[in-house]
C-alpha positions in Angstrom: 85.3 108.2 94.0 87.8 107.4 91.3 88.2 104.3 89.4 87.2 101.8 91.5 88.8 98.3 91.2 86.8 95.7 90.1 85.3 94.1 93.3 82.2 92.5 94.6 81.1 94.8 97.9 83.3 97.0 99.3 83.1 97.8 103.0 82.0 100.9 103.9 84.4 102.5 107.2 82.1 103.8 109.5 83.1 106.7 112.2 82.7 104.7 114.4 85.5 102.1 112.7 87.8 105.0 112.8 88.3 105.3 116.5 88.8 101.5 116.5 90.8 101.6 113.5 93.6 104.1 115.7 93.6 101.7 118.9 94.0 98.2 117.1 97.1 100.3 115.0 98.9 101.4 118.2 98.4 97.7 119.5 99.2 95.9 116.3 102.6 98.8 116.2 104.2 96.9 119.0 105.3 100.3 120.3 106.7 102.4 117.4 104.8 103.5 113.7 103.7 106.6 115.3 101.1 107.5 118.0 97.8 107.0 116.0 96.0 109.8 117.8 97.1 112.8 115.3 96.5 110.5 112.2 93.1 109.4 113.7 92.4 113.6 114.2 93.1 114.3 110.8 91.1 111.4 109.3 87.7 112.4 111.4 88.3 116.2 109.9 88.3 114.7 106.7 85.1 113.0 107.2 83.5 116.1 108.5 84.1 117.5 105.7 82.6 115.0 104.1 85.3 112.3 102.9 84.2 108.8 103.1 86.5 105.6 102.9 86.1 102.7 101.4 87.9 99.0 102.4 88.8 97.1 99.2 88.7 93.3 100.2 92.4 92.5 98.4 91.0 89.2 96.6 88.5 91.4 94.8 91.4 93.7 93.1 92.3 92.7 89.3 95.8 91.8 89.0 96.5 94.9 87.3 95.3 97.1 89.5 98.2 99.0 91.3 97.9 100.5 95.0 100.1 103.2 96.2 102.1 101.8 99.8 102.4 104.6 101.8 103.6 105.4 104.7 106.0 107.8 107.3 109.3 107.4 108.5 111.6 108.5 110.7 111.6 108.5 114.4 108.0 108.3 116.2 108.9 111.3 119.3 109.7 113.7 116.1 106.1 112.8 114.7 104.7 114.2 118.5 106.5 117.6 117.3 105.9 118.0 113.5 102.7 116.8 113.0 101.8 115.0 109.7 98.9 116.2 107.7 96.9 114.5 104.8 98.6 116.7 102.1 101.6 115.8 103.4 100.9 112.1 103.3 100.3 112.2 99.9 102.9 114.0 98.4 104.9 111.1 97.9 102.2 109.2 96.7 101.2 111.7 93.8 105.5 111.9 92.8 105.1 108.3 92.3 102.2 108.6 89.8 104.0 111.3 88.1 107.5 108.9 87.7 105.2 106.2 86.8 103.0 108.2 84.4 100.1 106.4 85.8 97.5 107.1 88.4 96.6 104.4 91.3 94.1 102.5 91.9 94.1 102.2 95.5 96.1 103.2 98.4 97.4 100.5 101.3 99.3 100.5 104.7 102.8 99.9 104.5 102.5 98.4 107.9 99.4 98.1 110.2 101.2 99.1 113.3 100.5 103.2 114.5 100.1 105.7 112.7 101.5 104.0 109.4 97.9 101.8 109.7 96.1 105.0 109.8 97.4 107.1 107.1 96.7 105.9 104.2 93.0 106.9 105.0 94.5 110.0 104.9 96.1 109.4 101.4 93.3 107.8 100.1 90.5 110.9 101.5 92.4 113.7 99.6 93.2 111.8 96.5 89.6 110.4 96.4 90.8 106.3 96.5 89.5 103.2 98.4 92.0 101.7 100.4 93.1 97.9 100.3 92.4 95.4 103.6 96.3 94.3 103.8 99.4 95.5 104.5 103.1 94.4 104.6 104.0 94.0 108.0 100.9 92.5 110.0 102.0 94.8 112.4 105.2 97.5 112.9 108.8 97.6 112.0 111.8 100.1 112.4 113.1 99.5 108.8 111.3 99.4 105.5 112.9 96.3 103.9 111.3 94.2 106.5 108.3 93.9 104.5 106.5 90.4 103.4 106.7 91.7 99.5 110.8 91.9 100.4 110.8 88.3 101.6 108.5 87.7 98.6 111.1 88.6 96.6 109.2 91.6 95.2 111.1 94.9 94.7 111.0 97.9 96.3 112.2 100.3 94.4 111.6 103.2 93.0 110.6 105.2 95.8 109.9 108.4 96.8 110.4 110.6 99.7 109.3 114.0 100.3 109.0 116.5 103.3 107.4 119.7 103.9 109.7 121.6 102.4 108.5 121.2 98.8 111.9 118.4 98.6 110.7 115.3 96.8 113.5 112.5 95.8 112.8 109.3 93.7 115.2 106.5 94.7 115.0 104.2 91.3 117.2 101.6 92.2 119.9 100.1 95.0 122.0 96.8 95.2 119.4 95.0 97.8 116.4 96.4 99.7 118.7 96.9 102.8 120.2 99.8 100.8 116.6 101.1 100.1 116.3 101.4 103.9 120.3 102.7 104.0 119.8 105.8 101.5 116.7 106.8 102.5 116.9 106.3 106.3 120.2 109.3 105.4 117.1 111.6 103.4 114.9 111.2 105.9 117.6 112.3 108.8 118.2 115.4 106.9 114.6 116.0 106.2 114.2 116.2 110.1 113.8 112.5 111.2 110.4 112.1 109.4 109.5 112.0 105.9 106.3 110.9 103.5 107.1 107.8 101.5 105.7 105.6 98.8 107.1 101.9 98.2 107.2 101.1 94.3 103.7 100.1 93.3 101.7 96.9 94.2 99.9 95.0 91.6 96.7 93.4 92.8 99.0 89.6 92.0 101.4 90.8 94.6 99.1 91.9 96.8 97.1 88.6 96.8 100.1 86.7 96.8 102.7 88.2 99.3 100.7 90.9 101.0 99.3 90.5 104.6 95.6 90.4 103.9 92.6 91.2 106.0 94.7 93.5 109.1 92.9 96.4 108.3 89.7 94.8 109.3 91.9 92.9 112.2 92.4 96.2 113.4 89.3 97.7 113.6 88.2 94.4 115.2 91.1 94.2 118.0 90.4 98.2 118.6 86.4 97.7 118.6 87.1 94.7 121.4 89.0 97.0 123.9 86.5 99.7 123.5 83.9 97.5 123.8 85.8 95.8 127.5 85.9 100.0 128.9 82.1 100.3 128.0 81.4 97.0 129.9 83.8 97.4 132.5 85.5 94.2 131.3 89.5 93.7 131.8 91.0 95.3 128.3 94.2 93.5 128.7 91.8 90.5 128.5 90.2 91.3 125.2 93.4 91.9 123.7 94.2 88.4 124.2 90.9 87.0 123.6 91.0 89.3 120.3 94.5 88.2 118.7 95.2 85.0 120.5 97.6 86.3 122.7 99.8 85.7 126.2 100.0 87.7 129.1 103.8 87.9 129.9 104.1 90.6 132.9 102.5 93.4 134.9 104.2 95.8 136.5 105.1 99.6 136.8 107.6 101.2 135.0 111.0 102.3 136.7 113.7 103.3 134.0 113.9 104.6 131.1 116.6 104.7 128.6 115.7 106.6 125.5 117.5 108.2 122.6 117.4 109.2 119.0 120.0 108.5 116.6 120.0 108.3 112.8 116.6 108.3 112.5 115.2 105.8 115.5 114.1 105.8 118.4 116.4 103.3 120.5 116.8 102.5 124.4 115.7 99.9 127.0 112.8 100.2 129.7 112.4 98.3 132.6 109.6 97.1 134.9 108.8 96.0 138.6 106.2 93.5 138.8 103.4 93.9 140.6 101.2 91.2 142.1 101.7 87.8 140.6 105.3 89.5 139.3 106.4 91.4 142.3 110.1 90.4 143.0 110.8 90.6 139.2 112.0 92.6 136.8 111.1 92.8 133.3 113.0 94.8 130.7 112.5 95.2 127.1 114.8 96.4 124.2 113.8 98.8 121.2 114.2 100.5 117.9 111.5 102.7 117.3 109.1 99.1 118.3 109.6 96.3 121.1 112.4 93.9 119.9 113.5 91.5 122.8 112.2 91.0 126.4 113.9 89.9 129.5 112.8 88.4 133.1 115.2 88.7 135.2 118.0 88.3 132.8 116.1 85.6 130.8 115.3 85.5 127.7 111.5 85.8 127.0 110.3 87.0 123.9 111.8 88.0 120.6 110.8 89.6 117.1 109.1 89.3 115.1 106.5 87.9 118.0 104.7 90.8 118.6 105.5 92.5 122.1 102.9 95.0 123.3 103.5 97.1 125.9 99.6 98.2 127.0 98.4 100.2 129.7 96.9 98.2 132.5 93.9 100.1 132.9 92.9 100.9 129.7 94.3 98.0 127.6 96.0 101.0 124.9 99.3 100.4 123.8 102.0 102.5 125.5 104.6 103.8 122.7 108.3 103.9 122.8 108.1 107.5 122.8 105.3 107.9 125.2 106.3 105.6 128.1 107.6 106.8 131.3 108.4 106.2 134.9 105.5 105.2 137.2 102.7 104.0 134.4 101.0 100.8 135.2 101.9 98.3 132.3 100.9 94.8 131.0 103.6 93.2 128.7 101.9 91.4 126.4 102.7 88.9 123.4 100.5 88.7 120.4 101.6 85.9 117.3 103.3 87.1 114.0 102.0 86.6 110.9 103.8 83.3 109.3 105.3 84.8 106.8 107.3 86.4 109.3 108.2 83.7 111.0 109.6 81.0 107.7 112.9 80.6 107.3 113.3 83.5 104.8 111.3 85.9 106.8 113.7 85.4 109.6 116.2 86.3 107.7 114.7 89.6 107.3 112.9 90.2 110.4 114.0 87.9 113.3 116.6 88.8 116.1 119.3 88.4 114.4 118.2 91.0 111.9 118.4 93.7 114.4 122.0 92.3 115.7 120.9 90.1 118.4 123.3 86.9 118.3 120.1 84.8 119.6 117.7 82.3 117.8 114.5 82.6 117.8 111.8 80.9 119.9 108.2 81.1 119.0 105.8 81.7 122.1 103.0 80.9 120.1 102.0 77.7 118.2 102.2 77.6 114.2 100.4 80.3 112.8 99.0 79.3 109.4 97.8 82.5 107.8 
């Protein structure tokens, strides 16, 4: 292991995390940041070949530490077709310790949610780094400038991109973080809808004071909780709530889907007949690469940045934007935001309104305090 921060104990990831890790991600991604599944395959090769990975509590780094926030973008059904690999991951990561002229001391999720929770494991098990218990999201979002270190009022730039074509570009500044999202949302359409990137570099201060700490561990725990419901033949769907403190919302099948990708995201609308309790109603749900607004009957539900899970009925796994189609048996779900999220500034950045929804919005869920 490289320089390790300076830290009490740091937590060991079993293989037996790592599977738990990938199922809590595709919950916590509220449909979009990438199927897990590949990212979970390539993280289990890397411990068979004897990589181990180490969970940096975020209150133990000094404030001078600096952890690389990486991450994919681009649309989540072009990630089912070009595959992303650990070397790839990290490509951006090593240009921004060449611009910077300095290595890292650690490697974070830029968001929890899918595959983005899941690759910096592989980031941190070919450059040999532990990897910090936070992220910036507390779950996943279609465009990099909704971040908690952007409402924080922490920059994000420079940036790199790269793809597998050896083309690596650092973005060193913009007029506002929207911009950051603008230019390289363009790169990463012409790199093929999906690109490796790496935020400008988080000190340990920012971490502790604007990151979203502990939902690597929340994910392992929310994945361990399902796995453990299939292995007692418990309801999933249950344990998901039990888990994160969430609301059952509606149960149904799926009957339409309406899906396309454009500039980079994944966008449409899906709808479902209830089923039991909900028969006679219909439930439809808007997206950009995640779940942004859902509907009964016409009426307003749910809105971001509460998170709306989509999860199979059986199993209690999440059901991506890209994945779901007609006929599967689905439990809408709503899970509470981090409150960062959910302050007057975060809204600005992440609520309905962000996305272009003229609509205010309406917590399900009472305060949420951390």
């Amino acid at each position: 292991m490289g320089k390790m921060p300076a830290m009490t104990k740091p937590r060991k990831i079993t293989w037996d995390d790592l599977e738990s890790l990938a199922i809590g991600c595709g919950i916590l991604g509220t449909g979009g940041g990438g199927d897990p599944y590949i990212a979970l395959l390539n993280v289990q090769k890397l411990w068979r070949q004897g990589c181990r990975f180490q969970l940096v509590d975020p209150f133990d780094l000094d404030d001078d530490d600096l952890a690389a926030e990486a991450a994919f973008m681009g649309a989540p059904l072009v990630s089912q077709e070009r595959l992303e690999s650990p070397k790839f991951c990290a490509r951006s990561v090593r240009a921004m310790e060449r611009h910077m002229g300095r290595p890292f001391t650690a490697v974070m999720p830029g968001e929890i949610g899918g595959a983005n929770g899941v690759i910096p494991l592989m980031v941190a098990g070919v450059m040999d780094l532990p990897i910090v218990d936070a992220d910036t999201m507390g779950r996943a979002f279609p465009e990099m400038q909704m971040s908690s270190f952007v409402i924080g009022g922490i920059p994000m730039c420079p940036m790199t991109i790269s793809d597998i074509r050896d083309n690596e570009v650092v973005i060193t500044e913009t007029a506002d973080p929207v911009w950051v999202e603008r230019i390289s949302r363009v790169i990463c359409t012409e790199m093929g809808s999906t690109a490796s990137t790496c935020c400008a570099a988080r000190s340990g201060r920012d971490i502790k004071d604007h990151g979203i700490t502990g939902t690597v561990t929340q994910a392992i725990n929310l994945g361990r909780a399902v796995r453990r419901a299939n292995a007692d033949h418990d309801d999933p769907v249950a344990a998901v709530l039990a888990a994160e403190r969430g609301m059952a919302l509606f149960s149904g099948k799926i009957v339409d889907v309406a899906r396309r990708t454009t500039a980079g995201f994944l966008r449409g609308e899906v709808a479902i007949d209830g089923l039991d309790g909900d028969a006679g109603s219909r439930f439809t749900v808007d997206f950009q690469n995640e779940w942004l607004v859902g509907r009964r009957d016409g009426e307003l539900v749910v809105t971001v940045p509460d998170l709306i899970c989509i999860l199979d009925s059986v199993s209690g796994e999440s059901v991506g934007t890209d994945a779901i189609r007609y006929g599967q048996r689905v439990t809408v779900v709503s899970l509470p935001p981090p409150a960062v999220l959910t302050g007057p500034e975060g809204l600005k950045v992440v609520g309905p309104q962000a996305f272009g929804y003229d609509l205010d919005y309406t917590p399900l869920h009472g305060k949420r305090t951390s």
